[in-house]
N, C-alpha and C positions, 0 to 999 in steps of 0.2 A: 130535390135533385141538386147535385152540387154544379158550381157553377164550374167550366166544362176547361176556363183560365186561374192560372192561379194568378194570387196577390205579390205584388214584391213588397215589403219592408224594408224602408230603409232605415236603419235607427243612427239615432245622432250624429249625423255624418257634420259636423259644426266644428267653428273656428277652432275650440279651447284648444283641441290637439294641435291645431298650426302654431299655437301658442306654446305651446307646451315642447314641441321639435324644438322653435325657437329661443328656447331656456333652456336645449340641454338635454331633452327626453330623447331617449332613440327608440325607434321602432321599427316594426318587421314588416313587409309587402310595400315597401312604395308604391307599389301600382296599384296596389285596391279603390283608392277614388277614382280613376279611369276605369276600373271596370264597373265600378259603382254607375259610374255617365254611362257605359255600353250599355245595360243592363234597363237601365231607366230609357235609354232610346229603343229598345228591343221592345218592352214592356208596352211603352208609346203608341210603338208601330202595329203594335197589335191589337191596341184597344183595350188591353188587360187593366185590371186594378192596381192602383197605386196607393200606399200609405205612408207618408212619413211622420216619425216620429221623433219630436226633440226633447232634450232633457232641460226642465228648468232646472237647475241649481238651487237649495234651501238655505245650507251654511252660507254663513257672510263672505267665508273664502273660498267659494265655489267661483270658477272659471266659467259655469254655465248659469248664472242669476242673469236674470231675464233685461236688465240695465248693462250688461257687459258684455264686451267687444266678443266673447269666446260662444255668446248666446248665438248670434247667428250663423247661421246654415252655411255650408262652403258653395261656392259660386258652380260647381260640378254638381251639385245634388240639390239645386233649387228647384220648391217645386212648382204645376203649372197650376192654374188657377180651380181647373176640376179636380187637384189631387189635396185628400184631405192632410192636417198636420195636425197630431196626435199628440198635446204636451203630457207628457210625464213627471216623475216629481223622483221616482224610485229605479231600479235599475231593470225593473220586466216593464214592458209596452201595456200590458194586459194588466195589471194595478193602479186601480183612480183612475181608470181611462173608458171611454165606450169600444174601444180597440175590437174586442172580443163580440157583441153584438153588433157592430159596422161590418164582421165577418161576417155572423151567423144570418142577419138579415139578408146581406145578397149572397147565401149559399154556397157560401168559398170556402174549398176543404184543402186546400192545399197552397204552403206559405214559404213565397223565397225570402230570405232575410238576409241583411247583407248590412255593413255597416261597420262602426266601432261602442264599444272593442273590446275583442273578439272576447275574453271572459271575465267582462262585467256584462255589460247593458245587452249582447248580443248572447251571449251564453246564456244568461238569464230566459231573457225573452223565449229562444229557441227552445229552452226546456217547458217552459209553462205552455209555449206553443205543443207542445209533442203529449203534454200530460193533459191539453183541453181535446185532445184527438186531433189536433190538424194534423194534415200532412206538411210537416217543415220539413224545407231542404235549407241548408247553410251554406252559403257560399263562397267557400273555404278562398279564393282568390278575391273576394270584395269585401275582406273583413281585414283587421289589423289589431296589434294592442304594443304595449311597450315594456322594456325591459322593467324589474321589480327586484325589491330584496323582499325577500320570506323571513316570516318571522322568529330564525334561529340567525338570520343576515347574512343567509347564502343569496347570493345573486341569481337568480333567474335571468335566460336572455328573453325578447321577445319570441323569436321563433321556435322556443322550446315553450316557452307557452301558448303559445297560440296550437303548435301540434299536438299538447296536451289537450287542451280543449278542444280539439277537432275529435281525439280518440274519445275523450270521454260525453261525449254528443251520438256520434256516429254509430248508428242503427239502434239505440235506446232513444233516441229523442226526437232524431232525424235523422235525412241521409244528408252525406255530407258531398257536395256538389262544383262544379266548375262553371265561372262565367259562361265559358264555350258550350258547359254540357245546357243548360239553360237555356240558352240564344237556340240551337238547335232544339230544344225542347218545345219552345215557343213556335217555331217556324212549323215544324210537324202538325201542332194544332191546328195551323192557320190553313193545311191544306188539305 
């Protein structure tokens, strides 16, 4: 019998990107760590599962090695002491991780994800999530990524990828969701 709450995911919600704005990076949603914090107090108040997930960094020039200031967690998304933390090494949750059995064990079929960014570590994750059969929702307002040049050196902005990534998610992998529609989503269960 599945378990009757879903999970929240939160993946890599960590310094490197504060780092990364601050050198120059721009990116799209400012507000996705504040909904990220909603989300996680919604989650809270209802007793639901929680998982975070961080990314060690391997390369030498990784902003996420486990000795460096971009390793830890951002002060909005720390987690509390019964909530587990998932290290990673690769860009899905569910590779090298017990991720996937920490679900299957307490009968959790259905997985909010929310985090950075939006199509590396969180795209990833949400597909393998969708192709293990969970039910993933993404939570197109609690995710972010940053602008990019493609490999012909056209520019991408961030908000044109990240709405690519939303389309190519959206009903093949999961549904694609709002902090708001969650928080009400959560409350309904609770009565």
């Amino acid at each position: 019998m599945p378990h009757s709450l879903p999970a929240l995911i939160v993946v890599d919600v960590q310094r490197a990107f504060d780092e990364w704005e601050a050198a120059g990076e721009r990116r799209n949603n400012p507000d996705a760590v504040a909904h990220i914090a909603e989300l996680l107090k919604a989650f809270r108040a209802s007793d639901a599962p929680i998982f975070h997930i961080r990314h060690e960094g391997t390369k030498p020039t990784s902003s996420f090695r486990p000795e460096s200031s971009g390793y830890a967690v951002k002060d909005e998304a720390r987690e509390q002491a019964s909530e587990p933390v998932i290290v990673k090494r690769v860009n899905s949750a569910f590779i090298g991780t017990d991720l996937e059995s920490r679900l299957r064990a307490s009968n959790i079929g259905t997985l909010v994800i929310c985090g950075a960014t939006t199509n590396h570590c969180v795209e990833t994750t949400t597909r393998m999530a969708g192709n293990l059969g969970f039910d993933a929702r993404l939570v197109r307002d609690a995710t972010w990524t940053f602008d990019r040049i493609g490999p012909d050196g056209d520019a991408h902005s961030a908000e044109a990828i990240h709405a690519m990534t939303l389309s190519d998610l959206n009903g093949e992998f999961a549904r694609i969701v709002t902090t708001n529609d969650v928080i009400a989503s959560l409350a309904a269960l609770r009565q």
